[in-house]
C-alpha positions as CSV (number, residue, x, y, z in Angstrom):
1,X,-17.6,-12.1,41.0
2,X,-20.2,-9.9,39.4
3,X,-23.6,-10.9,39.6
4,X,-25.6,-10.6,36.2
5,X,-28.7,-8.5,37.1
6,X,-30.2,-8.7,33.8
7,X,-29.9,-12.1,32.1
8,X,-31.8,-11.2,29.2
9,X,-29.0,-8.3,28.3
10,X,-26.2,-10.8,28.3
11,X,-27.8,-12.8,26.0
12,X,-27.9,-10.0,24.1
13,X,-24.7,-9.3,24.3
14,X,-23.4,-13.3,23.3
15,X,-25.6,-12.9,20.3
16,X,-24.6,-9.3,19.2
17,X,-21.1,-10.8,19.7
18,X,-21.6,-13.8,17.5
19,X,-23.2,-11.4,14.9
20,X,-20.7,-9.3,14.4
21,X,-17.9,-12.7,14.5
22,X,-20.0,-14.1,12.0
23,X,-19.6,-10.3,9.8
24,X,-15.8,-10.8,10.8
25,X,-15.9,-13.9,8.8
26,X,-17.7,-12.9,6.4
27,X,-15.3,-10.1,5.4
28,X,-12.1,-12.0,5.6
29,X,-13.5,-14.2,2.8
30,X,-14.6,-11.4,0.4
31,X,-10.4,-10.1,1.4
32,X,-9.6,-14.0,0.6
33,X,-11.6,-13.3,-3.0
34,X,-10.0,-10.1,-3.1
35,X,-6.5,-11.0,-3.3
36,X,-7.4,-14.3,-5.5
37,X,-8.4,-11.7,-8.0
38,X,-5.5,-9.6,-7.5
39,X,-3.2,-12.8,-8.4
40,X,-5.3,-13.3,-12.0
41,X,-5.1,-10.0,-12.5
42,X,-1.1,-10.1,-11.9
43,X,-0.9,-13.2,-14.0
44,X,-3.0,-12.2,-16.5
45,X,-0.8,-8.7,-17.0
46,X,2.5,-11.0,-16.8
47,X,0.7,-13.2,-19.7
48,X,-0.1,-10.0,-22.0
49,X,3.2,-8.7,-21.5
50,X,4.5,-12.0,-22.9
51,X,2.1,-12.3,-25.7
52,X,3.2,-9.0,-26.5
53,X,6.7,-9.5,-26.3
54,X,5.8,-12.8,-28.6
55,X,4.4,-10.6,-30.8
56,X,7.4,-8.3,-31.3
57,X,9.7,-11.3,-31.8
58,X,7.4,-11.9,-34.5
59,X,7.4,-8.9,-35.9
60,X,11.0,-8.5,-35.6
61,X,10.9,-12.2,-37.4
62,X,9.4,-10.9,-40.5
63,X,11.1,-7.5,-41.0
64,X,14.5,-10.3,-40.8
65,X,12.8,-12.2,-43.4
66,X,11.9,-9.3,-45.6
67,X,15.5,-8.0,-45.4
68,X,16.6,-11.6,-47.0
């Protein structure tokens, strides 16, 4: 068993340690936020791609009722 000369150090140590835990946390919730964005973002382009699509039936709608 090692014998801990310097007591102060590995208290140190614990609390650089709990630091840098506490930045590991802290980063996995801004990547959490990250990919929360990333899924509005998705269903926000798979919305405008069916408002445009609505849009084209639309459009297709009244060059049908023009034709009549």
């Amino acid at each position: 068993m090692k014998q801990i000369n310097n007591p102060d150090s590995s208290v140190e140590q614990v609390n650089n340690l709990y630091s840098s835990v506490g930045s590991l946390v802290s980063l996995m919730e801004h990547v959490d936020t990250l990919y929360k964005l990333a899924e509005q973002v998705e269903y926000s382009d798979s919305s405008v791609e069916h408002v445009e699509s609505l849009s084209s039936l639309k459009f297709e709608e009244e060059i049908v009722i023009q034709r009549l």
